[in-house]
Chimera marker file (.cmm) of the C-alpha trace (Angstrom):
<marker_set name="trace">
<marker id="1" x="0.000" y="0.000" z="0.000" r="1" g="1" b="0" radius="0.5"/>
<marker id="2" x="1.339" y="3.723" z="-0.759" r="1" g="1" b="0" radius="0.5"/>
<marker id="3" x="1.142" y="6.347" z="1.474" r="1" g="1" b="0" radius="0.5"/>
<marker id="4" x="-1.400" y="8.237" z="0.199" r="1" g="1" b="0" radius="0.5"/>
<marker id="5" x="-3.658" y="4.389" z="0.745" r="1" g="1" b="0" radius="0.5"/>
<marker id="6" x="-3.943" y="3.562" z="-3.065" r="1" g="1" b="0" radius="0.5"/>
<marker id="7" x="-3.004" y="0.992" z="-4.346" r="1" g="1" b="0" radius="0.5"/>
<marker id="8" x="-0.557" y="0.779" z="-6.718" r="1" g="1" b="0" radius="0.5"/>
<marker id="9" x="2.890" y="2.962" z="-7.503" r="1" g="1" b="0" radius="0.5"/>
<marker id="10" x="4.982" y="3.562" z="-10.693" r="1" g="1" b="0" radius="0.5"/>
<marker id="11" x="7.515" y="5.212" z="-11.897" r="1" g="1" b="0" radius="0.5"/>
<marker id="12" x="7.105" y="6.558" z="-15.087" r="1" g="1" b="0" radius="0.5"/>
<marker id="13" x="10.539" y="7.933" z="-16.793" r="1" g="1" b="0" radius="0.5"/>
<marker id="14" x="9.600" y="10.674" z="-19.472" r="1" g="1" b="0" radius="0.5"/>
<marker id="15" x="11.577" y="12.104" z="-22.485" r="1" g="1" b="0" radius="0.5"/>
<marker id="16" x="10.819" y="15.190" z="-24.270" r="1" g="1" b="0" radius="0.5"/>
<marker id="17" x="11.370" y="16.375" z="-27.556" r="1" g="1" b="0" radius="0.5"/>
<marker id="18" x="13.922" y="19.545" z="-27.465" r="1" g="1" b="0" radius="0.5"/>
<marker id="19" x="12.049" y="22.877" z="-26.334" r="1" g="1" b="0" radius="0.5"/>
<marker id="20" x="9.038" y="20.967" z="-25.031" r="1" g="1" b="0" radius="0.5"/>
<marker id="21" x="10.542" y="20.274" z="-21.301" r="1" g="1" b="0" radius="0.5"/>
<marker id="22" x="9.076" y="23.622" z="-19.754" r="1" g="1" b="0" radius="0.5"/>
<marker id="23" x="5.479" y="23.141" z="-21.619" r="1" g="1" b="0" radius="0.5"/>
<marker id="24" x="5.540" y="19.229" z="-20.246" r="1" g="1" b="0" radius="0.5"/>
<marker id="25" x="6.313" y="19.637" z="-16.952" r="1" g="1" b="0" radius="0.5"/>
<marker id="26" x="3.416" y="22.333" z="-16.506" r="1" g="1" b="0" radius="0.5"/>
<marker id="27" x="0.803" y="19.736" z="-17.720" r="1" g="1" b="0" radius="0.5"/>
<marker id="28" x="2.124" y="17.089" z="-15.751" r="1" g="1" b="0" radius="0.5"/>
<marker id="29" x="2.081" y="19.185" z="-12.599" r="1" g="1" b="0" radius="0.5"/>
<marker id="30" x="-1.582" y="19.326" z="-13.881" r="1" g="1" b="0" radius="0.5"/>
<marker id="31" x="-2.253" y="15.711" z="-13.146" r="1" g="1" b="0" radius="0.5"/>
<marker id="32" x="-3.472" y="15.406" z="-10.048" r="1" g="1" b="0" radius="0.5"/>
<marker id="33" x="-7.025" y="14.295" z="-8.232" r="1" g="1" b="0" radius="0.5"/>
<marker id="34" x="-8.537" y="11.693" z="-10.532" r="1" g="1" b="0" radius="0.5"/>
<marker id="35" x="-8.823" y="8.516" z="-9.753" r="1" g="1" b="0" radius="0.5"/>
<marker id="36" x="-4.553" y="7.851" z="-10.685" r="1" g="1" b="0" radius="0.5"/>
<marker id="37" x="-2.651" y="10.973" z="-10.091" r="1" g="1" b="0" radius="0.5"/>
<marker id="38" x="1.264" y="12.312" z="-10.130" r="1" g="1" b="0" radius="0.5"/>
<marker id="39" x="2.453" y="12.532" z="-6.494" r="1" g="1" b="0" radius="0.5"/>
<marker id="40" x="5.884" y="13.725" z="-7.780" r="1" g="1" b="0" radius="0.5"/>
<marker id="41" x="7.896" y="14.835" z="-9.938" r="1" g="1" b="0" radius="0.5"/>
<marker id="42" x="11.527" y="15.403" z="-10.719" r="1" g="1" b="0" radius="0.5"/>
<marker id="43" x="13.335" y="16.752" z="-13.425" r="1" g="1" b="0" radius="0.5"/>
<marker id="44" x="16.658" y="15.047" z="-13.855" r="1" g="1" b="0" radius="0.5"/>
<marker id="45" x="19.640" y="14.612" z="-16.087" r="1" g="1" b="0" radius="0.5"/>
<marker id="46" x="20.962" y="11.937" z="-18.130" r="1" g="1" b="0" radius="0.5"/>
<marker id="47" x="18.349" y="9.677" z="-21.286" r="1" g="1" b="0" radius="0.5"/>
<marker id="48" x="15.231" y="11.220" z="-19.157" r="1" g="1" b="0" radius="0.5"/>
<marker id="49" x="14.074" y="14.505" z="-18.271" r="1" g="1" b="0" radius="0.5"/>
<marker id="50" x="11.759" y="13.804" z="-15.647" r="1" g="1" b="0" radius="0.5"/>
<marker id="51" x="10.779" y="10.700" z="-13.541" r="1" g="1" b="0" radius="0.5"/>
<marker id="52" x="7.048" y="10.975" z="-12.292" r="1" g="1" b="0" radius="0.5"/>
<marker id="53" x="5.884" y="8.840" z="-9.402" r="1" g="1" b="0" radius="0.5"/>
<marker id="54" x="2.112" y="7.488" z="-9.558" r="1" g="1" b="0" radius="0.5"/>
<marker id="55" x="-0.499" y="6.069" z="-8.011" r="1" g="1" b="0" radius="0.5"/>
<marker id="56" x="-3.730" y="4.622" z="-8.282" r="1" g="1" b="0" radius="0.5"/>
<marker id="57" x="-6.002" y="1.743" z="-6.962" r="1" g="1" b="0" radius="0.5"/>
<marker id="58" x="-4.936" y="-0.539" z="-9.776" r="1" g="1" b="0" radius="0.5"/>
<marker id="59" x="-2.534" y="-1.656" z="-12.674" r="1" g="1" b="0" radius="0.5"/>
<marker id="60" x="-4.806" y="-0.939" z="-15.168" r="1" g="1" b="0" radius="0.5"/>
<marker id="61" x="-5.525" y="2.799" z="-14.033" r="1" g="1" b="0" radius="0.5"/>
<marker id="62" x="-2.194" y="3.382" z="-13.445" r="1" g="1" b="0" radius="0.5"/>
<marker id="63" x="-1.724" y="1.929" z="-17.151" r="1" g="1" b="0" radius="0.5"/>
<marker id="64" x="-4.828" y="4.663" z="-18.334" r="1" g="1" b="0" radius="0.5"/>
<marker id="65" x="-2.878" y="7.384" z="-16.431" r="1" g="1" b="0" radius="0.5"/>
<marker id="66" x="0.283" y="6.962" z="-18.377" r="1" g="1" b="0" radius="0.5"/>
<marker id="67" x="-0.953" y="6.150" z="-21.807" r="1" g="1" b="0" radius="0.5"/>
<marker id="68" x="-4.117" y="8.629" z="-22.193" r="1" g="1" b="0" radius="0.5"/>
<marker id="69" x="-2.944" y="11.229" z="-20.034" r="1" g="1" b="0" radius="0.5"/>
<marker id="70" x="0.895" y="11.436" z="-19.720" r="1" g="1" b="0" radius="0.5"/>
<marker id="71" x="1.616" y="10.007" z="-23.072" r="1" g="1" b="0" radius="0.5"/>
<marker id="72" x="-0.987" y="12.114" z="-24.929" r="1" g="1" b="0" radius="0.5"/>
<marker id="73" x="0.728" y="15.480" z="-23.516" r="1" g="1" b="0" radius="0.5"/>
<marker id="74" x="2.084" y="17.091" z="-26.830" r="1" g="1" b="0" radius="0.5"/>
<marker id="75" x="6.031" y="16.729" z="-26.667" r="1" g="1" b="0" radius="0.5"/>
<marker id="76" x="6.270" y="13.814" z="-24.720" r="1" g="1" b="0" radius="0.5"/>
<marker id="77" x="8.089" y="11.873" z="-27.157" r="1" g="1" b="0" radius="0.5"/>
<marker id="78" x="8.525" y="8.446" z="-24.991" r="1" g="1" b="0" radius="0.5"/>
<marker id="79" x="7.938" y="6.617" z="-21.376" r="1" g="1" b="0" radius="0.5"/>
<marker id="80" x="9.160" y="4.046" z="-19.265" r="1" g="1" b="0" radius="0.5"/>
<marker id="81" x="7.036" y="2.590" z="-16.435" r="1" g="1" b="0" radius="0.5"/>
<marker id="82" x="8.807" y="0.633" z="-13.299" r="1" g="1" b="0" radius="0.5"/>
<marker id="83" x="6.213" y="-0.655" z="-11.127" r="1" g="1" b="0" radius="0.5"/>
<marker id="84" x="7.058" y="-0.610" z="-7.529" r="1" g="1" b="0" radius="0.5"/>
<marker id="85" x="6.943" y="-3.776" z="-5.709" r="1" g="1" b="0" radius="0.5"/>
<marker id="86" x="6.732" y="-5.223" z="-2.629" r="1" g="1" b="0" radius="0.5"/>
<marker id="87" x="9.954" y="-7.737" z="-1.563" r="1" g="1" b="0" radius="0.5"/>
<link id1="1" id2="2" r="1" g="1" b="0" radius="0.2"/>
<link id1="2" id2="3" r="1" g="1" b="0" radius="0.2"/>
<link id1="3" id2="4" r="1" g="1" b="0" radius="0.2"/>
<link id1="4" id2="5" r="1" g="1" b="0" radius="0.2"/>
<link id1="5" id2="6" r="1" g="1" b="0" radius="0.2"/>
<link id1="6" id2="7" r="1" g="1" b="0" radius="0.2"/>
<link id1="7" id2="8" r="1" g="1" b="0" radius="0.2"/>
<link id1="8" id2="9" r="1" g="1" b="0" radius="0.2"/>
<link id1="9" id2="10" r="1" g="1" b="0" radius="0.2"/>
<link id1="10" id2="11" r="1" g="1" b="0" radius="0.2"/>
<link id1="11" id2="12" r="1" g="1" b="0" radius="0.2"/>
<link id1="12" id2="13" r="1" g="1" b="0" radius="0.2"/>
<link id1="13" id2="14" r="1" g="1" b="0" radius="0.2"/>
<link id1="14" id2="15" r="1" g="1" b="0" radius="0.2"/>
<link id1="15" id2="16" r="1" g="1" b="0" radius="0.2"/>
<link id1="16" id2="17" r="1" g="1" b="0" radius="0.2"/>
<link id1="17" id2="18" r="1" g="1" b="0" radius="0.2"/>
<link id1="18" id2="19" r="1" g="1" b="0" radius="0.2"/>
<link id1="19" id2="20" r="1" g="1" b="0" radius="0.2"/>
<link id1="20" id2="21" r="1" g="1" b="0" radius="0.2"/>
<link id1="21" id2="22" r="1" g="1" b="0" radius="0.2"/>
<link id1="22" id2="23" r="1" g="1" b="0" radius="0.2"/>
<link id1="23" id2="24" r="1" g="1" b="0" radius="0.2"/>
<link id1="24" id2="25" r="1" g="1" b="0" radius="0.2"/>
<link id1="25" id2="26" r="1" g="1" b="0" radius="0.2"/>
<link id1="26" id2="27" r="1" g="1" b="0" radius="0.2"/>
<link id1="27" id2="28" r="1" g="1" b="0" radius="0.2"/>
<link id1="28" id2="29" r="1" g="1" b="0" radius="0.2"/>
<link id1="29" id2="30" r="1" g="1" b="0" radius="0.2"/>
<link id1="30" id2="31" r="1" g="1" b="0" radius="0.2"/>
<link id1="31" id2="32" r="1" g="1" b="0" radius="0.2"/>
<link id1="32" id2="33" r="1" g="1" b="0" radius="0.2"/>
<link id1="33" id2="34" r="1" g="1" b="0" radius="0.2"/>
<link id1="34" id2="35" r="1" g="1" b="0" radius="0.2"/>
<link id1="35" id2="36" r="1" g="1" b="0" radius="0.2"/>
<link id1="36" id2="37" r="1" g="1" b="0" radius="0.2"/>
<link id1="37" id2="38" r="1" g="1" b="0" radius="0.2"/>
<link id1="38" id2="39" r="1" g="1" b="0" radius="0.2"/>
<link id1="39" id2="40" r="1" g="1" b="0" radius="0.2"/>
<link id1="40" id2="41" r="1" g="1" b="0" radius="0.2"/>
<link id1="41" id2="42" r="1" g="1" b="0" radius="0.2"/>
<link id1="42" id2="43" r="1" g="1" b="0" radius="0.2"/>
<link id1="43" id2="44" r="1" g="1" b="0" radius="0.2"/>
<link id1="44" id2="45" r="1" g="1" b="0" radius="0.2"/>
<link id1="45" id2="46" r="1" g="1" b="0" radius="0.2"/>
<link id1="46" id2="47" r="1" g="1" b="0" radius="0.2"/>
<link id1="47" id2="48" r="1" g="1" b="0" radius="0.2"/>
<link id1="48" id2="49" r="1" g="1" b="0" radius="0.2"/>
<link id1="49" id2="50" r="1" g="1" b="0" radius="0.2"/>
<link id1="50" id2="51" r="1" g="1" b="0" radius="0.2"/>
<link id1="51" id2="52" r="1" g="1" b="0" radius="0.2"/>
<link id1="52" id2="53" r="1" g="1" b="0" radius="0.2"/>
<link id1="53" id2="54" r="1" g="1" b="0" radius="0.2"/>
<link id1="54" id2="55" r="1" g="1" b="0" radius="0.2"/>
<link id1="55" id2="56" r="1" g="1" b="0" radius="0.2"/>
<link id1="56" id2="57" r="1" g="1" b="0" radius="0.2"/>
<link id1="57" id2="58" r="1" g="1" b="0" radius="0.2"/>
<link id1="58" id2="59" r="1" g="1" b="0" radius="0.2"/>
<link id1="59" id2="60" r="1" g="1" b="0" radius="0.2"/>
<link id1="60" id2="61" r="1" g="1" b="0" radius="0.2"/>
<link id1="61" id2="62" r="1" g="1" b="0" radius="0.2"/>
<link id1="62" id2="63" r="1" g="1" b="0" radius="0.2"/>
<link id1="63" id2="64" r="1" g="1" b="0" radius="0.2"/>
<link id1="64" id2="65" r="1" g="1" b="0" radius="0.2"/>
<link id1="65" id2="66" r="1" g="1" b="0" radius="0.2"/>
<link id1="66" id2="67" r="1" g="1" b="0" radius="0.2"/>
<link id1="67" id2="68" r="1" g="1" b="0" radius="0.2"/>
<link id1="68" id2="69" r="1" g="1" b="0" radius="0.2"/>
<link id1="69" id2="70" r="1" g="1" b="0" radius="0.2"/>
<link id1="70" id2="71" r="1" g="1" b="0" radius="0.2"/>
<link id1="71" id2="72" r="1" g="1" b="0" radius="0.2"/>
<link id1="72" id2="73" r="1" g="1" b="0" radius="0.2"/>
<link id1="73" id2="74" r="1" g="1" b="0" radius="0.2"/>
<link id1="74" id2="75" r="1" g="1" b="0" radius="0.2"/>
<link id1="75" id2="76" r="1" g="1" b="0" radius="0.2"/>
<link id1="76" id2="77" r="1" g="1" b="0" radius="0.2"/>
<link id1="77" id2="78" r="1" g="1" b="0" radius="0.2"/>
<link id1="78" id2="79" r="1" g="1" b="0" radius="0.2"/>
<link id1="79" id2="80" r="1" g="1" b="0" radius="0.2"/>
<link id1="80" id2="81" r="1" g="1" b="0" radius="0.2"/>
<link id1="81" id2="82" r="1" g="1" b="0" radius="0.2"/>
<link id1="82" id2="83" r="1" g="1" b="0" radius="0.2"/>
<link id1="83" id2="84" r="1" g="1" b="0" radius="0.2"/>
<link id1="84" id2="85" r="1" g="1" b="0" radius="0.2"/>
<link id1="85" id2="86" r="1" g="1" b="0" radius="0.2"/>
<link id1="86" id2="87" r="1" g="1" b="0" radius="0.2"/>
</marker_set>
């Protein structure tokens, strides 16, 4: 369980196609409240520009989180999701 008490938690690394990083990271800052929502995000250096942590009360709205509504955002050019898991 996550701290906020859903269910599920991902993170989802996002690149950006040059000159879109400032225009993506406002929308994503946008995604919060539904039913799967960002709890965080960090810009960072290296093949990503940001890594976004998720959650939601399952795998498949986490999955509808980062295909209609991260991957839709114009300039995101490409994602990664890393489910968290419990060891």
């Amino acid at each position: 369980m996550t701290k906020t008490g859903k269910g599920m938690r991902a993170y989802v690394l996002i690149e950006t196609a040059a000159g879109k990083t400032k225009s993506v990271k406002k929308e994503l800052t946008q995604i919060k409240g539904g039913v799967s929502s960002v709890v965080n995000l960090d810009a960072v250096t290296g093949p990503f520009d940001f890594i976004a942590v998720v959650e939601g009360p399952t795998l498949d709205a986490v999955g509808r989180l980062v295909t209609d509504e991260i991957g839709a955002i114009d300039g995101v050019t490409r994602t990664t999701t890393c489910l968290a898991v419990a060891l």
